[in-house]
PDB file of N, H, CA, C and O in Angstrom:
ATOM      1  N   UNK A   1     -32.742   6.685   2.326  1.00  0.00           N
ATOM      2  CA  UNK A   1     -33.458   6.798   1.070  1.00  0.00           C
ATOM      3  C   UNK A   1     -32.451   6.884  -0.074  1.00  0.00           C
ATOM      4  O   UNK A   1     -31.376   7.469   0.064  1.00  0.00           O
ATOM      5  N   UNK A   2     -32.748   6.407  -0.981  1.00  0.00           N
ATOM      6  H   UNK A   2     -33.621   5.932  -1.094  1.00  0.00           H
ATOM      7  CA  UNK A   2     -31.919   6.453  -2.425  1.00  0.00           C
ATOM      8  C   UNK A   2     -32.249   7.402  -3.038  1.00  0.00           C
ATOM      9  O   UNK A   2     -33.313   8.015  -2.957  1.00  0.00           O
ATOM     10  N   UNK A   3     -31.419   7.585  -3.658  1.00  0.00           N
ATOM     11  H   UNK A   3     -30.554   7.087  -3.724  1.00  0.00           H
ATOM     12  CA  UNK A   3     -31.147   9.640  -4.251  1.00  0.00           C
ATOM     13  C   UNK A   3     -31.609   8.437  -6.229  1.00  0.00           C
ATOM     14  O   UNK A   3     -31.325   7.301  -6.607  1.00  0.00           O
ATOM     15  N   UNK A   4     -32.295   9.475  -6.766  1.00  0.00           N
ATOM     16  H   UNK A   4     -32.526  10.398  -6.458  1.00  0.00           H
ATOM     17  CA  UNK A   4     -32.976   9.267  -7.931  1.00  0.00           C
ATOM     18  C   UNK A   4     -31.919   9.706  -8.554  1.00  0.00           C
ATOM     19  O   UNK A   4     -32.086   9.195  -9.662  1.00  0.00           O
ATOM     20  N   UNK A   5     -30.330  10.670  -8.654  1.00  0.00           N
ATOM     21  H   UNK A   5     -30.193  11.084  -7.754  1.00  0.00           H
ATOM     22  CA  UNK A   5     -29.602  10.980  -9.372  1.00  0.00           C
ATOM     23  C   UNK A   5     -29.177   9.939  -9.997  1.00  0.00           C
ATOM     24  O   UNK A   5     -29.241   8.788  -9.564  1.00  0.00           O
ATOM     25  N   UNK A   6     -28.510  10.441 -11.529  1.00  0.00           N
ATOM     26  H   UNK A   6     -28.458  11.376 -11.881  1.00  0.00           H
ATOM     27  CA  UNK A   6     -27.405   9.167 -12.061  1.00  0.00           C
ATOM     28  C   UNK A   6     -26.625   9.584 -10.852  1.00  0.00           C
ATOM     29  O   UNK A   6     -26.456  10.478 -10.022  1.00  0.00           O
ATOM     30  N   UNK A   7     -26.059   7.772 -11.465  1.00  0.00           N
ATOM     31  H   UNK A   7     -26.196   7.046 -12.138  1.00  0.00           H
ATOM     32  CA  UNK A   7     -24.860   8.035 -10.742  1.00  0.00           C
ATOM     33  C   UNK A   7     -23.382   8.637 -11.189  1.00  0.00           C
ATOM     34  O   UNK A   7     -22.461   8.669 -10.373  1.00  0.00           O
ATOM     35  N   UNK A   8     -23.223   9.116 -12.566  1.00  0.00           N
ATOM     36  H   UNK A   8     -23.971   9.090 -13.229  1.00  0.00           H
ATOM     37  CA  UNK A   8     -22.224  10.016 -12.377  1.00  0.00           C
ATOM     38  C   UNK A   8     -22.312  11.721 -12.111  1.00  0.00           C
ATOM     39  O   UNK A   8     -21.470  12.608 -12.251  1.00  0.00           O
ATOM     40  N   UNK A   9     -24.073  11.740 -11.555  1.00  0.00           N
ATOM     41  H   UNK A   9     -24.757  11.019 -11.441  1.00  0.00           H
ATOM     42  CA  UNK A   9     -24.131  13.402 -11.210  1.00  0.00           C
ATOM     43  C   UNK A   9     -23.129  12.539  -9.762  1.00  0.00           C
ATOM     44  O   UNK A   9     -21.938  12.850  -9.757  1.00  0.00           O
ATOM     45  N   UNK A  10     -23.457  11.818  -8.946  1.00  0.00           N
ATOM     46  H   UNK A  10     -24.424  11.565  -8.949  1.00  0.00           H
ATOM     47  CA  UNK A  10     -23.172  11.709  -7.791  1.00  0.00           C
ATOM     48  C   UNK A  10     -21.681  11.467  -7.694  1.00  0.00           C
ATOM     49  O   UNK A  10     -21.106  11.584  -6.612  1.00  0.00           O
ATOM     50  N   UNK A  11     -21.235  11.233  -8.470  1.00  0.00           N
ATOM     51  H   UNK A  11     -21.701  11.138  -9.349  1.00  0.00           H
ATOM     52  CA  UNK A  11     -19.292  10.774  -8.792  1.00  0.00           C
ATOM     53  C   UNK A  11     -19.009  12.388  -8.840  1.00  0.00           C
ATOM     54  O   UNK A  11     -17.953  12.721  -8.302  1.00  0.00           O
ATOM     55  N   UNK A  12     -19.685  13.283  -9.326  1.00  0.00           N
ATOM     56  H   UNK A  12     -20.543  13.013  -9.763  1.00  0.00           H
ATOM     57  CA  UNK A  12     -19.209  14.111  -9.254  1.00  0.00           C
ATOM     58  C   UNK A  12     -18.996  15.208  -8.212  1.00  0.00           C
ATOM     59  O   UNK A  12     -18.358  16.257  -8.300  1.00  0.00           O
ATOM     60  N   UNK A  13     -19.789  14.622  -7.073  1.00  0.00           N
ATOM     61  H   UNK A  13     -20.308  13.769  -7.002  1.00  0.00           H
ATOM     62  CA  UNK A  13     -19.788  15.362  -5.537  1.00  0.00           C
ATOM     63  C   UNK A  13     -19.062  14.628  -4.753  1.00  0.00           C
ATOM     64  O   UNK A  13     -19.254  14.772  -3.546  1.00  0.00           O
ATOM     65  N   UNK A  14     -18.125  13.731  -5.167  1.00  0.00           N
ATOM     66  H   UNK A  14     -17.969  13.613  -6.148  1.00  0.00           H
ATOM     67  CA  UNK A  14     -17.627  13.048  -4.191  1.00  0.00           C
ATOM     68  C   UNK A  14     -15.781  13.277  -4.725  1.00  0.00           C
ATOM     69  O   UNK A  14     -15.344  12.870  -5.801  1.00  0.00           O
ATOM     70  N   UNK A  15     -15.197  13.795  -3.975  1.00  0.00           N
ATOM     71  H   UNK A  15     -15.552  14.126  -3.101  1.00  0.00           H
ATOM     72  CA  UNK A  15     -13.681  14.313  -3.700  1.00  0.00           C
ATOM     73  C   UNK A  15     -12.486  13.174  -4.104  1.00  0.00           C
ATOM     74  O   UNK A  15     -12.648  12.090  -3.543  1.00  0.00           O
ATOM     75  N   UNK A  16     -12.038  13.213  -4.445  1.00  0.00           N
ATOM     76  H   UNK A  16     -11.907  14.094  -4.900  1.00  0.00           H
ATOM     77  CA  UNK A  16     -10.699  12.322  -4.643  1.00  0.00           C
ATOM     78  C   UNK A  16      -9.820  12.974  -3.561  1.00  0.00           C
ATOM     79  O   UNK A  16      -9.997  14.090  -3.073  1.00  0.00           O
ATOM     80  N   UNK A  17      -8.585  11.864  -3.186  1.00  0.00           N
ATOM     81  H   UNK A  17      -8.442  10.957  -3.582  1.00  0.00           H
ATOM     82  CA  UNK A  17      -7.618  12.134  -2.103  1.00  0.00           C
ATOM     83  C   UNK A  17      -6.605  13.443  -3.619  1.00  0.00           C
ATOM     84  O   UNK A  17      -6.334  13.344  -4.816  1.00  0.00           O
ATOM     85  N   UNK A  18      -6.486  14.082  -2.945  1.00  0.00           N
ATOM     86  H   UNK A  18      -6.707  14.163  -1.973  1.00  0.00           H
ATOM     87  CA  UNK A  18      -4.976  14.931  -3.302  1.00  0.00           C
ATOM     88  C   UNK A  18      -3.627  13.994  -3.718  1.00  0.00           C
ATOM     89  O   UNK A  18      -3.104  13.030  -3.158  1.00  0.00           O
ATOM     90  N   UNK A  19      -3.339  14.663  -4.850  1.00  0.00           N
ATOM     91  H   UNK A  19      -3.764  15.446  -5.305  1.00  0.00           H
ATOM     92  CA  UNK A  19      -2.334  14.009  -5.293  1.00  0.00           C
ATOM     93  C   UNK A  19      -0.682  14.123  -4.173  1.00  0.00           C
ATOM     94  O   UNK A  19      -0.348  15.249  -3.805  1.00  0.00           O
ATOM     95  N   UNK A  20       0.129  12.978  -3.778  1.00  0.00           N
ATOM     96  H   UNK A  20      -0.143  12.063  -4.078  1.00  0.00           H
ATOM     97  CA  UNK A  20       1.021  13.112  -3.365  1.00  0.00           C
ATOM     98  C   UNK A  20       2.126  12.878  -4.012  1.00  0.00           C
ATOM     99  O   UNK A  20       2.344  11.919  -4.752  1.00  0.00           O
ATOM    100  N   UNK A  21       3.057  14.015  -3.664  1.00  0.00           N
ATOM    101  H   UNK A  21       2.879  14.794  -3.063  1.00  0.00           H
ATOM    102  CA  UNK A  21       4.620  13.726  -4.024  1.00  0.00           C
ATOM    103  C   UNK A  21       5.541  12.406  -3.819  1.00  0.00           C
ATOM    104  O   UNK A  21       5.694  12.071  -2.644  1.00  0.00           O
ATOM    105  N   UNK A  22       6.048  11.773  -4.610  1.00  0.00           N
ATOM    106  H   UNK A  22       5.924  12.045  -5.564  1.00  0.00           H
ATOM    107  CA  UNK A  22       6.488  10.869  -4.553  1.00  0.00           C
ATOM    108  C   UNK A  22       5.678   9.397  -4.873  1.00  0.00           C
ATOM    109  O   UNK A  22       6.246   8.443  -5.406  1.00  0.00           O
ATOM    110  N   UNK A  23       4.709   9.392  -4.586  1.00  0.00           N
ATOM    111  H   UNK A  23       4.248  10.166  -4.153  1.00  0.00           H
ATOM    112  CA  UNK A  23       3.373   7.993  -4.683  1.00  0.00           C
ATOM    113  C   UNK A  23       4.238   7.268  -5.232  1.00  0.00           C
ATOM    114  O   UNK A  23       4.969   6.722  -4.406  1.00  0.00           O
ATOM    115  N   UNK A  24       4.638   6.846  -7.116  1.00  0.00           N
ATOM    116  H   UNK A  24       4.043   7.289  -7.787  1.00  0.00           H
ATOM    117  CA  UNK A  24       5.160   5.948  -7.936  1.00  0.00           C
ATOM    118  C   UNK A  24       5.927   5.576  -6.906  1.00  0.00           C
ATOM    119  O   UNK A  24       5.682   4.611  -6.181  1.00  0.00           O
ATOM    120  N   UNK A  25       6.688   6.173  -6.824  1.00  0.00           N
ATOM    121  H   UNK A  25       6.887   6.957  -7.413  1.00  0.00           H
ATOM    122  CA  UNK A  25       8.585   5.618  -5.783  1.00  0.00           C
ATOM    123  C   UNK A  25       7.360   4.928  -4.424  1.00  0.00           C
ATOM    124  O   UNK A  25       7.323   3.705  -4.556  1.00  0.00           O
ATOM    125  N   UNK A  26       6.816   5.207  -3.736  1.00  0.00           N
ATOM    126  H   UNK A  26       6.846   6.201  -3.629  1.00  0.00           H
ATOM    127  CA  UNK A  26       6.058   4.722  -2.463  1.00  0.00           C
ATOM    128  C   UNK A  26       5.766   3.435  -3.294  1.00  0.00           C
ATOM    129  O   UNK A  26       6.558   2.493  -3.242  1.00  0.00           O
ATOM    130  N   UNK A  27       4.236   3.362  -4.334  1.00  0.00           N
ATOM    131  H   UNK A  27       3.592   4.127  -4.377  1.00  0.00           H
ATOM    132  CA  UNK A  27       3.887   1.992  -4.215  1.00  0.00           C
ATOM    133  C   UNK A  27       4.600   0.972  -4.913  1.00  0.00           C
ATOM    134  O   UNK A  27       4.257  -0.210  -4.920  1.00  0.00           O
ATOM    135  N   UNK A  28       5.748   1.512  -5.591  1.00  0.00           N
ATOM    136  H   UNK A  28       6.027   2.473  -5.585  1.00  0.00           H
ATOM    137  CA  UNK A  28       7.259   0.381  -6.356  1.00  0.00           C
ATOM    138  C   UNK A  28       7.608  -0.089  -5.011  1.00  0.00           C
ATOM    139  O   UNK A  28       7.436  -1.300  -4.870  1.00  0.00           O
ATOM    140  N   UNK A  29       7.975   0.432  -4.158  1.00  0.00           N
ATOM    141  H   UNK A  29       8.115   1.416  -4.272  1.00  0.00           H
ATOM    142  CA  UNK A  29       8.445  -0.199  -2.894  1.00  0.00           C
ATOM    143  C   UNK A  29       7.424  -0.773  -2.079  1.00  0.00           C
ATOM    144  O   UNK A  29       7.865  -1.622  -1.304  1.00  0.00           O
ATOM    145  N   UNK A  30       6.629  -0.643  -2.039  1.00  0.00           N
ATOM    146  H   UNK A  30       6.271   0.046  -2.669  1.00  0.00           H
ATOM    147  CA  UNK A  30       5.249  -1.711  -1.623  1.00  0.00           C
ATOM    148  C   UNK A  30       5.304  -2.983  -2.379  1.00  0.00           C
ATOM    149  O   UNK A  30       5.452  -4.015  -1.725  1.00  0.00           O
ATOM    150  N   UNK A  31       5.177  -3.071  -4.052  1.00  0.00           N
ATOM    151  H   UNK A  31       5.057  -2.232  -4.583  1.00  0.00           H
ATOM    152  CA  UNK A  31       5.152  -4.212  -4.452  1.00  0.00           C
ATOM    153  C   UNK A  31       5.744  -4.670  -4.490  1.00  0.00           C
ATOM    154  O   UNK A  31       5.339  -5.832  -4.447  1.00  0.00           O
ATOM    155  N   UNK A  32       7.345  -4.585  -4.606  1.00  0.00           N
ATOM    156  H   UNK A  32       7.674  -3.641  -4.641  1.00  0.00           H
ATOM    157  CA  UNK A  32       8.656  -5.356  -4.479  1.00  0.00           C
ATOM    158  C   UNK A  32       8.504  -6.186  -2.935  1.00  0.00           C
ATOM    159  O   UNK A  32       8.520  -7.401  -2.736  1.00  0.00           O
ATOM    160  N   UNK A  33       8.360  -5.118  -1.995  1.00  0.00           N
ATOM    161  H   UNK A  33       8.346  -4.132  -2.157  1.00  0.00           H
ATOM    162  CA  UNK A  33       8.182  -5.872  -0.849  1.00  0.00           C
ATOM    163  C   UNK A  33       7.022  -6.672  -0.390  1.00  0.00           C
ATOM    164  O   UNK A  33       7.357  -7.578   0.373  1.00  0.00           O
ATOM    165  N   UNK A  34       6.103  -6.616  -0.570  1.00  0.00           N
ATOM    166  H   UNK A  34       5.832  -5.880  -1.190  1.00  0.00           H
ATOM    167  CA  UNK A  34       5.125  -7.495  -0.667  1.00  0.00           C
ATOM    168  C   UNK A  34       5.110  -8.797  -2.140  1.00  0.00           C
ATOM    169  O   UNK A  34       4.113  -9.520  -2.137  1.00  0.00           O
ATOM    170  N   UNK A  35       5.804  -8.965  -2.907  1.00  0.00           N
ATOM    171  H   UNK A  35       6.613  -8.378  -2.910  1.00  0.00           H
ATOM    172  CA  UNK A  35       6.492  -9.610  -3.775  1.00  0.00           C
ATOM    173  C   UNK A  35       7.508 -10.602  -3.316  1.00  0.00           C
ATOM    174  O   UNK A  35       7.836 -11.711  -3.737  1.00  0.00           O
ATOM    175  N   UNK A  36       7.813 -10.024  -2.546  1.00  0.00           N
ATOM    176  H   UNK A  36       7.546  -9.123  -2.205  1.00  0.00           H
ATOM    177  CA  UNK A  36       9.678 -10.674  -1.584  1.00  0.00           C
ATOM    178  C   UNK A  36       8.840 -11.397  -0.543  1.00  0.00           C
ATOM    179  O   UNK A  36       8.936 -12.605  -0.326  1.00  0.00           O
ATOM    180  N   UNK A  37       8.109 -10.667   0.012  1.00  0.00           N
ATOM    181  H   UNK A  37       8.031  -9.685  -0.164  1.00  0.00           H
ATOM    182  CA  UNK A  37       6.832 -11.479   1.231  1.00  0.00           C
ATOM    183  C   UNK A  37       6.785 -12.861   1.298  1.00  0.00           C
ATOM    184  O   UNK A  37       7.298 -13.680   2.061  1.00  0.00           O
ATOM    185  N   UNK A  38       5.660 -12.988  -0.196  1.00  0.00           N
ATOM    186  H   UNK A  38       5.243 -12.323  -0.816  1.00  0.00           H
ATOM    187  CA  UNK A  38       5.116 -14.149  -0.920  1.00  0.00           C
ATOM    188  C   UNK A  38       6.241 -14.694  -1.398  1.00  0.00           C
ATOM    189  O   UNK A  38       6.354 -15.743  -0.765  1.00  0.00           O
ATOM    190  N   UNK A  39       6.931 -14.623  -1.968  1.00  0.00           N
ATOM    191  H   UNK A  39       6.839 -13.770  -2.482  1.00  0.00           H
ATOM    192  CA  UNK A  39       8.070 -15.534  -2.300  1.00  0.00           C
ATOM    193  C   UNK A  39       8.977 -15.976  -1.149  1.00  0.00           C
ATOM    194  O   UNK A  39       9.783 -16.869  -1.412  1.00  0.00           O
ATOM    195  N   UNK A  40       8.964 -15.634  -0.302  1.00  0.00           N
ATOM    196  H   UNK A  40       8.309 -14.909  -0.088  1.00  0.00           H
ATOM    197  CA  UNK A  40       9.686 -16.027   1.127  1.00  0.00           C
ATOM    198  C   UNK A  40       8.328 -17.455   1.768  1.00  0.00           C
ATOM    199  O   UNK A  40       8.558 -18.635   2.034  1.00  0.00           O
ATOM    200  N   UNK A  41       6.950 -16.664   1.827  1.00  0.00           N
ATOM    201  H   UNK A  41       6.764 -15.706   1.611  1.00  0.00           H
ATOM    202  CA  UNK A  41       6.448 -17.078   2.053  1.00  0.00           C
ATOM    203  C   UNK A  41       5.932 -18.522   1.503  1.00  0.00           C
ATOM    204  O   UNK A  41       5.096 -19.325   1.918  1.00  0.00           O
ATOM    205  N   UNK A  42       6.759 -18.491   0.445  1.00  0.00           N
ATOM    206  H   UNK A  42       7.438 -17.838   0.108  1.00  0.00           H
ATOM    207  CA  UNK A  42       5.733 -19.560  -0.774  1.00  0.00           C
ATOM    208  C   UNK A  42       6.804 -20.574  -0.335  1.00  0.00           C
ATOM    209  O   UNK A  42       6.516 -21.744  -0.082  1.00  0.00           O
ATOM    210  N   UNK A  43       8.045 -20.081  -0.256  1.00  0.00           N
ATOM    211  H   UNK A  43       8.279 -19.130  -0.462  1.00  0.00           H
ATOM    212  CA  UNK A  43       9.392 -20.928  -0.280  1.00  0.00           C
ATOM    213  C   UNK A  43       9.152 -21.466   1.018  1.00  0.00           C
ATOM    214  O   UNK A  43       9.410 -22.657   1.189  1.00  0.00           O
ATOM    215  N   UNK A  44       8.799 -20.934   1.757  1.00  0.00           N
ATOM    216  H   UNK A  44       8.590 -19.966   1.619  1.00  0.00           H
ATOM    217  CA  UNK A  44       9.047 -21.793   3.407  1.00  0.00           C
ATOM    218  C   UNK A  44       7.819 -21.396   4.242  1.00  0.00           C
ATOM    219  O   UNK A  44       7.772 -20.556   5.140  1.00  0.00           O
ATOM    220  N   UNK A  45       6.619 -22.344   3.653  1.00  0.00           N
ATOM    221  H   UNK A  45       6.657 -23.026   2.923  1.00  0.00           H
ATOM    222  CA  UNK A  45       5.226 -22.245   4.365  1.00  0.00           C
ATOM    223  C   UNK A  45       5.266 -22.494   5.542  1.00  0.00           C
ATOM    224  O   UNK A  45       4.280 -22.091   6.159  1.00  0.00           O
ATOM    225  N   UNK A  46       6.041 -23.021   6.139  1.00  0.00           N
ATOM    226  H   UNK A  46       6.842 -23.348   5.637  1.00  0.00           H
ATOM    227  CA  UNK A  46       6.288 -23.311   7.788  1.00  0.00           C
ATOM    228  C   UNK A  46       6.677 -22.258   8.870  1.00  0.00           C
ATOM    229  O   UNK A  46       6.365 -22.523  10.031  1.00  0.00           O
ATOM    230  N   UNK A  47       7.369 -21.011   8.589  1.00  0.00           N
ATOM    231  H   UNK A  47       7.622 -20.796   7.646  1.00  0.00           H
ATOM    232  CA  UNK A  47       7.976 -20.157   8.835  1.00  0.00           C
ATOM    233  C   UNK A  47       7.086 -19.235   9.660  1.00  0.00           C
ATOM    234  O   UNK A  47       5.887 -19.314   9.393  1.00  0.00           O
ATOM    235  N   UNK A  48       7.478 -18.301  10.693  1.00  0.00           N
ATOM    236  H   UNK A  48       8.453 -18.237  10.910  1.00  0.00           H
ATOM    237  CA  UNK A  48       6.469 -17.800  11.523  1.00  0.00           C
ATOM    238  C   UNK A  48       6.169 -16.566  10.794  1.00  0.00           C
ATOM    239  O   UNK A  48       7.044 -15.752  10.500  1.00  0.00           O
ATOM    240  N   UNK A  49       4.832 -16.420  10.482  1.00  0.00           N
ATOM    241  H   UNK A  49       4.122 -17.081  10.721  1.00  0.00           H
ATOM    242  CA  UNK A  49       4.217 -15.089   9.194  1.00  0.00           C
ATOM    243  C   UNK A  49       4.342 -13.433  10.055  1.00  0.00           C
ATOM    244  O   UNK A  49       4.507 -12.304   9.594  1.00  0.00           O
ATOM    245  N   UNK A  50       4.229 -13.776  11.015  1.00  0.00           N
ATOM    246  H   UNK A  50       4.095 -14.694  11.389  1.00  0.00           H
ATOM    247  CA  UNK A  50       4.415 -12.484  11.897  1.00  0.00           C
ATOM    248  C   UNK A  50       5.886 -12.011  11.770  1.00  0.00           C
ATOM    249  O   UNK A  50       6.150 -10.836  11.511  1.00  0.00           O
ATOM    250  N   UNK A  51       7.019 -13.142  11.996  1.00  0.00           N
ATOM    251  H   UNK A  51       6.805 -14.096  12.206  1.00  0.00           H
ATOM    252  CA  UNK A  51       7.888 -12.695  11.598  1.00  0.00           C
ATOM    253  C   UNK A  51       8.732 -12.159  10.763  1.00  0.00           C
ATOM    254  O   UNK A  51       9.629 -11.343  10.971  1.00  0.00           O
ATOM    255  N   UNK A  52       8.236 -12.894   9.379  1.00  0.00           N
ATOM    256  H   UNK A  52       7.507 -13.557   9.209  1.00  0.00           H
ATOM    257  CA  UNK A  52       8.775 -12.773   8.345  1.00  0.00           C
ATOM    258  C   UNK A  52       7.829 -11.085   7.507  1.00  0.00           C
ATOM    259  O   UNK A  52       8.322 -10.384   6.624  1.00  0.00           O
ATOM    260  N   UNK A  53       6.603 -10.903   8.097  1.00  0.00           N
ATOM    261  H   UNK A  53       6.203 -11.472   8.815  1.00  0.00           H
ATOM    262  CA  UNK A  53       6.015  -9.612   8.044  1.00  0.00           C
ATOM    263  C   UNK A  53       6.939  -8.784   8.322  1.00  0.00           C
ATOM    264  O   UNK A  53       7.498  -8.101   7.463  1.00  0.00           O
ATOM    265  N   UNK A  54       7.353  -8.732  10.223  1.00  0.00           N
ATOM    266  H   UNK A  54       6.899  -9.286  10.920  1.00  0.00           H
ATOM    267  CA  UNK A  54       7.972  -7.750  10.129  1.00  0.00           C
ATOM    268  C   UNK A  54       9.466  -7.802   9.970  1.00  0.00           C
ATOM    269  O   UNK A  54      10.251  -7.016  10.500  1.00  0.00           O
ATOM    270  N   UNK A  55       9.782  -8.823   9.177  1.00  0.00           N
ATOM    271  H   UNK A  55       9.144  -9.462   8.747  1.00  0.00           H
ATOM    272  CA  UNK A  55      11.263  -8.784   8.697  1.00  0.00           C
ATOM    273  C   UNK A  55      11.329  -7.934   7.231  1.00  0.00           C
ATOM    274  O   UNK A  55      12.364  -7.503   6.723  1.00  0.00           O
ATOM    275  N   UNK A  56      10.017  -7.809   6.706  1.00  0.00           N
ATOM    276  H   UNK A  56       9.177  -8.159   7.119  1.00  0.00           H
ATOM    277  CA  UNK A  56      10.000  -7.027   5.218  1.00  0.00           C
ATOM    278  C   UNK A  56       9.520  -5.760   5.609  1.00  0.00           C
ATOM    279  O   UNK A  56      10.125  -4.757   5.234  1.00  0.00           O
ATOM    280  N   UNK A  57       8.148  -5.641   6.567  1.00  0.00           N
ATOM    281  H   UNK A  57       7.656  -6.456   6.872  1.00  0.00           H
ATOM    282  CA  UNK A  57       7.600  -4.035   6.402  1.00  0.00           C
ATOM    283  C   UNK A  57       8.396  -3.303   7.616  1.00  0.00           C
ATOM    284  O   UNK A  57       8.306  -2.076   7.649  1.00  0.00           O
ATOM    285  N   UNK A  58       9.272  -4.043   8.749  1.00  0.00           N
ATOM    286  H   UNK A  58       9.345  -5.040   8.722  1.00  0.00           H
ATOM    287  CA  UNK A  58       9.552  -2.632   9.290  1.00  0.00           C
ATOM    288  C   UNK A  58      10.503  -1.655   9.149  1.00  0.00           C
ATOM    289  O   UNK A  58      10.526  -0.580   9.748  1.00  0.00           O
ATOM    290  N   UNK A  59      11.974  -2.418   7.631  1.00  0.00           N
ATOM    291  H   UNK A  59      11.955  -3.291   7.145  1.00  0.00           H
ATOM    292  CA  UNK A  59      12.704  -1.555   7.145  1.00  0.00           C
ATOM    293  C   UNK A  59      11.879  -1.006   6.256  1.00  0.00           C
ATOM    294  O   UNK A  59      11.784   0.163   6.630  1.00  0.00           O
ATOM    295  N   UNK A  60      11.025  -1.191   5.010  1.00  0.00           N
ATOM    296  H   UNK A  60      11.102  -2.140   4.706  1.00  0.00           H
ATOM    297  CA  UNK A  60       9.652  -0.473   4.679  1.00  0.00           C
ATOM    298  C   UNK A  60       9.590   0.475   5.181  1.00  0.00           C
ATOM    299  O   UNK A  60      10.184   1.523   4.929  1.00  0.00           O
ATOM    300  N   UNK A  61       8.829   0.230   5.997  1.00  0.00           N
ATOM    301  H   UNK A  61       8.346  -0.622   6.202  1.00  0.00           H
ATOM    302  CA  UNK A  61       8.347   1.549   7.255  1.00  0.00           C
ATOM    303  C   UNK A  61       9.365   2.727   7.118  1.00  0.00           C
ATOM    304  O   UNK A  61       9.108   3.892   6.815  1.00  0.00           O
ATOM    305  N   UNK A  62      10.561   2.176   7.405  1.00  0.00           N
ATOM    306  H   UNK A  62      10.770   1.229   7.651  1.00  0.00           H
ATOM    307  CA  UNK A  62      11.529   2.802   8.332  1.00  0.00           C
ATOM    308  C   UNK A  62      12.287   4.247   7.178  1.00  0.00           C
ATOM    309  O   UNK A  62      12.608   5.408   7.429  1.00  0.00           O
ATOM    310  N   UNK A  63      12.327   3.244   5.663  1.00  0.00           N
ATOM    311  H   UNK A  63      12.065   2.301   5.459  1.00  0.00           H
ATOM    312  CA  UNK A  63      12.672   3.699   4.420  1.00  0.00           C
ATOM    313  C   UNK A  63      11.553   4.731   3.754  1.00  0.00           C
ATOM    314  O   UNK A  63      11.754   5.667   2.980  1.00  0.00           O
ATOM    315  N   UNK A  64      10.363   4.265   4.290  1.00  0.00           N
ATOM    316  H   UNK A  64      10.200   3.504   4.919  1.00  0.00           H
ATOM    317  CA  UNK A  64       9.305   5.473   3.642  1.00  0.00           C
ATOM    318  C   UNK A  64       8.847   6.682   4.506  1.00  0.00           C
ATOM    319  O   UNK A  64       8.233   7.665   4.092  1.00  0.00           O
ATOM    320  N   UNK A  65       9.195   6.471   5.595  1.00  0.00           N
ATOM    321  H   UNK A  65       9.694   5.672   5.931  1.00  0.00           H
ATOM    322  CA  UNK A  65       9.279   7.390   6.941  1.00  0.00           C
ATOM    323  C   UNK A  65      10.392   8.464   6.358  1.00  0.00           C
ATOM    324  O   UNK A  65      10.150   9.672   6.357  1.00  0.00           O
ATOM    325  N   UNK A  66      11.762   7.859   5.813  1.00  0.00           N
ATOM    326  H   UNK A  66      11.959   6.879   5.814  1.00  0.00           H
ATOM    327  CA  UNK A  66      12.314   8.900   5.654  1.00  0.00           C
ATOM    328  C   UNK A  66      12.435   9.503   4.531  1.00  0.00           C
ATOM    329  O   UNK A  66      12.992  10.597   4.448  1.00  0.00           O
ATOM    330  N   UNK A  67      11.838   8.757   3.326  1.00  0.00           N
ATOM    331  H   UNK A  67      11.385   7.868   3.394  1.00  0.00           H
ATOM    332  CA  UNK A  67      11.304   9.606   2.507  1.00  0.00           C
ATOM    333  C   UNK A  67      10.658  10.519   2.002  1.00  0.00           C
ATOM    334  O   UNK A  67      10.850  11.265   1.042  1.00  0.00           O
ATOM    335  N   UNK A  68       9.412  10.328   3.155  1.00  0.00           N
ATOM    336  H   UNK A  68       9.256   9.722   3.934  1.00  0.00           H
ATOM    337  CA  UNK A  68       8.733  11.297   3.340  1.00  0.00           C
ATOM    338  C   UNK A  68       8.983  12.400   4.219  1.00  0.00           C
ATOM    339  O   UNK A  68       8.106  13.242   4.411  1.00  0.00           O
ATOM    340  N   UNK A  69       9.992  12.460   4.712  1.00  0.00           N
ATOM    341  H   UNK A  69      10.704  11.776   4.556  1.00  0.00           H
ATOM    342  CA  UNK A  69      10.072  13.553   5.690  1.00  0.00           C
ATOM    343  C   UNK A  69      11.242  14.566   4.754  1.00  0.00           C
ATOM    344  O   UNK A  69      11.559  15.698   5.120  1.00  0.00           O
ATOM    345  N   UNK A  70      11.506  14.236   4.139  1.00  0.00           N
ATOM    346  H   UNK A  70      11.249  13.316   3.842  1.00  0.00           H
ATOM    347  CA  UNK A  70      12.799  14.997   3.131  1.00  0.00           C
ATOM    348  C   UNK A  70      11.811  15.389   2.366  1.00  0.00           C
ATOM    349  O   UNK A  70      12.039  16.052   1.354  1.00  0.00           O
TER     350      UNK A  70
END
């Protein structure tokens, strides 16, 4: 059933995630690398996409793993 409230009574029962330390620095390094992706990708459409994925996200990974743990 549909609730007769506006909908910003209802925006207002619903939680946002908690702010995290560091985020800016996290998603700068998301877009650069997903940036580098597509431009790898754009440059050499032939290229195996699985690979070239994890040729960008698993130092990613590896770099935000230890960012976050400090």
């Amino acid at each position: 059933m549909l609730s007769t409230e506006p909908i910003y009574r209802q925006c207002k029962l619903v939680q946002s995630f908690p702010t995290m330390r560091l985020w800016g620095s996290i998603e700068d390094k998301l877009v650069a690398t997903i940036s580098n992706i597509w431009l790898q990708l754009l440059t050499n459409p032939t290229q195996d996409i699985d690979e070239c994925l994890r040729k960008h996200l698993d130092p990613l990974a590896n770099r935000l793993n230890m960012l976050l743990e400090n």
